[in-house]
Structures are given as structure tokens and as C-alpha cells.
Chimera marker file (.cmm) of the C-alpha trace (Angstrom):
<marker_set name="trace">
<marker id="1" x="6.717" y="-43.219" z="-15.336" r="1" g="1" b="0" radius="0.5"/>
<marker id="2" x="10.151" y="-43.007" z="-17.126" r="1" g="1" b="0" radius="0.5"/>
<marker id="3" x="11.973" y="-44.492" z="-14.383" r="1" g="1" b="0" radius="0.5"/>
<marker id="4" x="9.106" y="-47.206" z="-13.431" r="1" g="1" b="0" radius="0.5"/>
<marker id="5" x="9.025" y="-48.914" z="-17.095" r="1" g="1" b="0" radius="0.5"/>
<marker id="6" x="12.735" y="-49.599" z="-16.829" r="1" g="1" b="0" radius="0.5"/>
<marker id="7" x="12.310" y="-51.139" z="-13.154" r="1" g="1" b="0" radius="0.5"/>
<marker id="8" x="8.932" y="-53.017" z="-14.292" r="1" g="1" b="0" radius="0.5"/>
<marker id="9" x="10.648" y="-54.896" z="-17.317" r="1" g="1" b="0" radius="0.5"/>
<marker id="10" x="13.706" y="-55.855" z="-15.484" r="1" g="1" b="0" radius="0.5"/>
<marker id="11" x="11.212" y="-57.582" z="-12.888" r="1" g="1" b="0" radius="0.5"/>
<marker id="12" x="9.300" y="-59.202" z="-15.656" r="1" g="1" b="0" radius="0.5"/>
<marker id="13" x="12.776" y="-60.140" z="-17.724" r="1" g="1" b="0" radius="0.5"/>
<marker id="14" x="14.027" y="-61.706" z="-13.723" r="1" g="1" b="0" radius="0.5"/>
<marker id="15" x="10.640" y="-63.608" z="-13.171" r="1" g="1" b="0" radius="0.5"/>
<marker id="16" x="11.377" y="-65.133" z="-16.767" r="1" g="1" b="0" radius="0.5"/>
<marker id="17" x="14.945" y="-66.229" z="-16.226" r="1" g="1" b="0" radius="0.5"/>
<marker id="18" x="13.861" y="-67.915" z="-12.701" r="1" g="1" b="0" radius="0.5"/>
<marker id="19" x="11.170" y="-69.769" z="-14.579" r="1" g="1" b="0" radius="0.5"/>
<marker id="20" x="13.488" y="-71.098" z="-17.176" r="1" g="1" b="0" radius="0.5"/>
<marker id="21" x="16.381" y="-71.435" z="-14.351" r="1" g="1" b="0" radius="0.5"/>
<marker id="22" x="13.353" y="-73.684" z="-12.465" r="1" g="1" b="0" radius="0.5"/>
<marker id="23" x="12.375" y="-75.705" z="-16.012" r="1" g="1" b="0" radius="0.5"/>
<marker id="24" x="16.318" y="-75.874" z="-16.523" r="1" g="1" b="0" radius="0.5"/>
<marker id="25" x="16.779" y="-77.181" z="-13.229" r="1" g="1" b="0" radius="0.5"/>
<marker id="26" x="13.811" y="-79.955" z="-13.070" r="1" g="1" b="0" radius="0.5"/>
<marker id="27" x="14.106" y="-81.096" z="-16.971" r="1" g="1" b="0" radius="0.5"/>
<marker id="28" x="18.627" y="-81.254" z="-16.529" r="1" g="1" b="0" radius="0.5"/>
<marker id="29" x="19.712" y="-82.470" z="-13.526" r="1" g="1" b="0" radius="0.5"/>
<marker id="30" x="16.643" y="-84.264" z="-12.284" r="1" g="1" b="0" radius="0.5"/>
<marker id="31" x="17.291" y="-86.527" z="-15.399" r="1" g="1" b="0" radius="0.5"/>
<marker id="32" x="21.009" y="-87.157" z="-14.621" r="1" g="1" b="0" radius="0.5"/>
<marker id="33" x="20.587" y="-91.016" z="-13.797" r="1" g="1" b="0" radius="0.5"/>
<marker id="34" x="24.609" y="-92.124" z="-12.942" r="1" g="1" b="0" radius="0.5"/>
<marker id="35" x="22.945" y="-95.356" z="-11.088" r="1" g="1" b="0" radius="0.5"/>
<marker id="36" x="20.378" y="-97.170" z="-8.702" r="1" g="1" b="0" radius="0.5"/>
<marker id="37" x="21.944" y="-100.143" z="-7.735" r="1" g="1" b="0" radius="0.5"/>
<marker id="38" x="24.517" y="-99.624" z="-4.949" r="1" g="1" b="0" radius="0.5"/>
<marker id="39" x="24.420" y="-96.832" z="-2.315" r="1" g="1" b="0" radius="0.5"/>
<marker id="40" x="28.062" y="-94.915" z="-3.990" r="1" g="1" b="0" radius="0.5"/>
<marker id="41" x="25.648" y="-95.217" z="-7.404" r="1" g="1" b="0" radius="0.5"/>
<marker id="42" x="23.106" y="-93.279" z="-5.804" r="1" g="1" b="0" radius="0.5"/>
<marker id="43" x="25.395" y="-90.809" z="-3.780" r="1" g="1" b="0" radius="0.5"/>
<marker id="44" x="26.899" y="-89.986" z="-7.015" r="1" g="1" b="0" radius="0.5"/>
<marker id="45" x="24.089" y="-89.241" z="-9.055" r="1" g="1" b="0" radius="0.5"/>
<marker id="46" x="22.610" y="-86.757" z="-5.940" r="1" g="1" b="0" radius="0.5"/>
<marker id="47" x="26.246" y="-85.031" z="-6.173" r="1" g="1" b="0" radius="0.5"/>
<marker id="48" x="26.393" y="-84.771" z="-9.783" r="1" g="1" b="0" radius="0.5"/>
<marker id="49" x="22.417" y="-83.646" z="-9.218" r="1" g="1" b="0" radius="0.5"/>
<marker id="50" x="23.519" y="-81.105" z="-7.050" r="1" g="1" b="0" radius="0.5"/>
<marker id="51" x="26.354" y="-79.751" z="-8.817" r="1" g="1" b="0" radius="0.5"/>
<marker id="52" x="24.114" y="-79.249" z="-12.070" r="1" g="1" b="0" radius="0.5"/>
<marker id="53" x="21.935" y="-77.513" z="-9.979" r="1" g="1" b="0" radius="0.5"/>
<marker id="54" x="24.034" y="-75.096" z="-8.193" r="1" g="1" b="0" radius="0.5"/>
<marker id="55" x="25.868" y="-74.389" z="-11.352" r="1" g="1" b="0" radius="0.5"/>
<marker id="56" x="22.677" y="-73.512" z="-13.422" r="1" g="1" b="0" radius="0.5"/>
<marker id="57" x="21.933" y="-70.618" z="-10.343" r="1" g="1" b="0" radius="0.5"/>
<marker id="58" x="25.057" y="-69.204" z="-10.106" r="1" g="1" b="0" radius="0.5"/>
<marker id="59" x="25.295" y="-68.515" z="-13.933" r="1" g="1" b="0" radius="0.5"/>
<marker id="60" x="21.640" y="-67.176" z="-13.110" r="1" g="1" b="0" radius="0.5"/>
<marker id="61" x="22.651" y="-65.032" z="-10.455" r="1" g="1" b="0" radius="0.5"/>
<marker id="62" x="25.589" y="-64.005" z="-12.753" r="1" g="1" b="0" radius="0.5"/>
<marker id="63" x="23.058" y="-62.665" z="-15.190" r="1" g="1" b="0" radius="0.5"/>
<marker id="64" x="20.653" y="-60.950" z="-12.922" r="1" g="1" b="0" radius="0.5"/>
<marker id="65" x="24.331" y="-58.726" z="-11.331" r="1" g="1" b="0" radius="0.5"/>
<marker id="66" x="24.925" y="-58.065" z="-14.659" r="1" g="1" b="0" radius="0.5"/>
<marker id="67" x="21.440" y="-56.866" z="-15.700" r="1" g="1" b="0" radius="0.5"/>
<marker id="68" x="21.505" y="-54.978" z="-12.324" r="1" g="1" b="0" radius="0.5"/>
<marker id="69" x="25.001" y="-53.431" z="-12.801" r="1" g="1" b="0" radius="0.5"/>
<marker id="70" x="23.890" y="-51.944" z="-16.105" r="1" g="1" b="0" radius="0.5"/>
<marker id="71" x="21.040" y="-51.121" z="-15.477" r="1" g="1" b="0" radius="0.5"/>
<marker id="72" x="22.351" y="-49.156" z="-12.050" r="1" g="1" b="0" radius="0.5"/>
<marker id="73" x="25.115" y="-47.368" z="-13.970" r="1" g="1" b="0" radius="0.5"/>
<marker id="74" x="22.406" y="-45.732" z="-16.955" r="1" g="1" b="0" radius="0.5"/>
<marker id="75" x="20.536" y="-44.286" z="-13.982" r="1" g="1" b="0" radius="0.5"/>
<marker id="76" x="23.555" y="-42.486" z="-12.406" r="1" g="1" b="0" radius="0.5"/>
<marker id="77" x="24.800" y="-41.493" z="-15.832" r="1" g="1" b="0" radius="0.5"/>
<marker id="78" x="21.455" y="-40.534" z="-16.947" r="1" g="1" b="0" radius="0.5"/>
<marker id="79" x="21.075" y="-38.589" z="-13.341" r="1" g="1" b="0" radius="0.5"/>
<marker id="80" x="24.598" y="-37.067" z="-13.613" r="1" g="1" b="0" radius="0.5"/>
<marker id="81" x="23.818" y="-35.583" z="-17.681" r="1" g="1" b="0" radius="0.5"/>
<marker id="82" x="20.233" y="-34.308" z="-16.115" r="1" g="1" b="0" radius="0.5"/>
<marker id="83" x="21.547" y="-32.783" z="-12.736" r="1" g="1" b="0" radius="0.5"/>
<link id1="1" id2="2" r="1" g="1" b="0" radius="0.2"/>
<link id1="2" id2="3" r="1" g="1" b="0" radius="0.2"/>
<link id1="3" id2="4" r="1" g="1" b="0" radius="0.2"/>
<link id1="4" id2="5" r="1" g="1" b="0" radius="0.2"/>
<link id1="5" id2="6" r="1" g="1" b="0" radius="0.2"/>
<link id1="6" id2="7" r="1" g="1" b="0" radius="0.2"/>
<link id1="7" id2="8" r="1" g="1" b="0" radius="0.2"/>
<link id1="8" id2="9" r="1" g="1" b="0" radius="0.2"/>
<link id1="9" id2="10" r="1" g="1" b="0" radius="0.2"/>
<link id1="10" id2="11" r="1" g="1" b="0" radius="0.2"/>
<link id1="11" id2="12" r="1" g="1" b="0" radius="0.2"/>
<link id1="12" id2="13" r="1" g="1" b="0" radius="0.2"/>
<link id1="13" id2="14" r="1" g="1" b="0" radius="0.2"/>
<link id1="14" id2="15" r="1" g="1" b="0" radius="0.2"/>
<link id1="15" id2="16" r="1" g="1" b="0" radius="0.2"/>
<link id1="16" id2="17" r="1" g="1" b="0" radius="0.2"/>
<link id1="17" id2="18" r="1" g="1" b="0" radius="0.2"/>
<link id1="18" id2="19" r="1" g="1" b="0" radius="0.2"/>
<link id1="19" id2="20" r="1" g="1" b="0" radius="0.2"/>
<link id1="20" id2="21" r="1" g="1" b="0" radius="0.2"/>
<link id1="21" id2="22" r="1" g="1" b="0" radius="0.2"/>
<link id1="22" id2="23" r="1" g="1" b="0" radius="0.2"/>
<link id1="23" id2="24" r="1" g="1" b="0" radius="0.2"/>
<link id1="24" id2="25" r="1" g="1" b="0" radius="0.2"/>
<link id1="25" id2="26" r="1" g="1" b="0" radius="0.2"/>
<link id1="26" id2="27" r="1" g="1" b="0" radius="0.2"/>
<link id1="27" id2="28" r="1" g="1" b="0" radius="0.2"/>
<link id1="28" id2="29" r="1" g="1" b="0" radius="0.2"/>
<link id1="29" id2="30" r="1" g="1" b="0" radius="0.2"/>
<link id1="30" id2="31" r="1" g="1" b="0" radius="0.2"/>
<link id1="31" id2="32" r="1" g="1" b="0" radius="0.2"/>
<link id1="32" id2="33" r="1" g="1" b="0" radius="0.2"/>
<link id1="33" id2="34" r="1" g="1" b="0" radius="0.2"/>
<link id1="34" id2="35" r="1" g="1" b="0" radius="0.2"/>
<link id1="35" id2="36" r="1" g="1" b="0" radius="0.2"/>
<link id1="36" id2="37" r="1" g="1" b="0" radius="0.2"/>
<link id1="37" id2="38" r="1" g="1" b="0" radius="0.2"/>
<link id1="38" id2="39" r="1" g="1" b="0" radius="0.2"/>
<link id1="39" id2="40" r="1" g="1" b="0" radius="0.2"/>
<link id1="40" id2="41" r="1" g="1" b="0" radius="0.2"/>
<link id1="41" id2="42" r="1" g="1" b="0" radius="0.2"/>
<link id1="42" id2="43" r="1" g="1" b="0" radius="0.2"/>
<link id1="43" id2="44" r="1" g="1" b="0" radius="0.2"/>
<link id1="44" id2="45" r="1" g="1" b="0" radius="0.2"/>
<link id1="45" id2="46" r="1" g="1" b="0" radius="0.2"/>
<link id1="46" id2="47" r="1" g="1" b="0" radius="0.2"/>
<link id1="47" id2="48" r="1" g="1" b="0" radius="0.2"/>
<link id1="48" id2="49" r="1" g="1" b="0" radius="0.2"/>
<link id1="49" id2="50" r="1" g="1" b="0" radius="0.2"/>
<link id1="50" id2="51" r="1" g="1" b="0" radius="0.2"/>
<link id1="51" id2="52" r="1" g="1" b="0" radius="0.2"/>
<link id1="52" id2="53" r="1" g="1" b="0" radius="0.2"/>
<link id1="53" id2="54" r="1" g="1" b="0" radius="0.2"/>
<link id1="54" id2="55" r="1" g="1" b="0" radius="0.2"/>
<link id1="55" id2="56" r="1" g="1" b="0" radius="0.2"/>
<link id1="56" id2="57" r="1" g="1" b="0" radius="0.2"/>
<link id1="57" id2="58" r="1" g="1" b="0" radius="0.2"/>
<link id1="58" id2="59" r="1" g="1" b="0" radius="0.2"/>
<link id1="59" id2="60" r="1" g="1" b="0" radius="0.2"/>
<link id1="60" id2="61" r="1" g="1" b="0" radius="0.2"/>
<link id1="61" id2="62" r="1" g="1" b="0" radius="0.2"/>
<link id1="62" id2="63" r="1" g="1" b="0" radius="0.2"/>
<link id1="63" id2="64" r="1" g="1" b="0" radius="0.2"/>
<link id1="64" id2="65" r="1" g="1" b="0" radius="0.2"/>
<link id1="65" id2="66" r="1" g="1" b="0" radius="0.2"/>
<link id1="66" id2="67" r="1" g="1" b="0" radius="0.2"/>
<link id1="67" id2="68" r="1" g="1" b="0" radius="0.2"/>
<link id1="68" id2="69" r="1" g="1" b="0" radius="0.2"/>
<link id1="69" id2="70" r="1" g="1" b="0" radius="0.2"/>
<link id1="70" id2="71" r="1" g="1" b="0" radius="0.2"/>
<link id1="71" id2="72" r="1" g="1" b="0" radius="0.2"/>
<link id1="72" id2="73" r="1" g="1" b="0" radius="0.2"/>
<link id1="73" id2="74" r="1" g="1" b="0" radius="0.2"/>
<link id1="74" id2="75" r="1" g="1" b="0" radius="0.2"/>
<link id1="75" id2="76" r="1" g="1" b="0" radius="0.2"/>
<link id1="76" id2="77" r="1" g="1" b="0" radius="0.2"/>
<link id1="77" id2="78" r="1" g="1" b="0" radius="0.2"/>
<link id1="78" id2="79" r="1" g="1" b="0" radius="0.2"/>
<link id1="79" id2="80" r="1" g="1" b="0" radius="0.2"/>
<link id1="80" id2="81" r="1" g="1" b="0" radius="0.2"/>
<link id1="81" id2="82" r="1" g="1" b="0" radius="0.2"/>
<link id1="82" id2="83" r="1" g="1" b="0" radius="0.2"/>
</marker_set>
């Protein structure tokens, strides 16, 4: 039970950030409007779209490594101290 708690909340904390990450992505870049008129308008604005986007997941994935990484290195200190 000791080692399931820590495993449950980092799931729950992950599910939350890919929520927001989801709200993030439909509320930010699906408002970026650069144009409508002309085709380069509208290539922009999916670019620029797309960019947003990508940018907002890598800075999640960023934080879910990190959350792993820390979480990874207290077990095997924690296992080291016990063993």
C-alpha cells in the first residue's frame, strides 16, 4: 500500500495535466485567427495552430519526465536506505 499511493496520485496528478494540456490546447491555439481571406492567410494560421499546439505537449511531456525522474530516483534511494 506504501508504494501504490505514490503510483496512484502520480496517475491522478498525469490525468489532470492532460486535461488542462487538452482545455489549453482547444481554448489557445484553436482561437489563434491570423486570417480567412487568402489561402497563405489560412496556411499560416494552421502553422501557427500547430506550433502552439506542439509546444503546449512538449512542455507537458517535459513535466510528466520530470515528475517521473523524481519520483523514480525516491524509490531507488528509499530501496537502497531499506536494503
Amino acid at each position: 500500500m506504501k508504494r501504490l499511493l505514490p503510483l496512484a496520485a502520480i496517475e491522478v496528478l498525469v490525468w489532470a495535466l492532460m486535461l488542462t494540456v487538452l482545455l489549453l490546447i482547444s481554448r489557445v491555439a484553436y482561437a489563434i485567427n491570423i486570417g480567412a481571406g487568402s489561402l497563405p492567410d489560412r496556411i499560416a494560421t494552421q502553422i501557427v495552430r500547430t506550433s502552439v499546439s506542439v509546444i503546449i505537449v512538449v512542455v507537458w511531456l517535459l513535466a510528466w519526465k520530470k515528475i517521473t525522474d523524481v519520483h523514480f530516483w525516491r524509490a531507488i534511494a528509499r530501496e537502497s536506505t531499506t536494503s
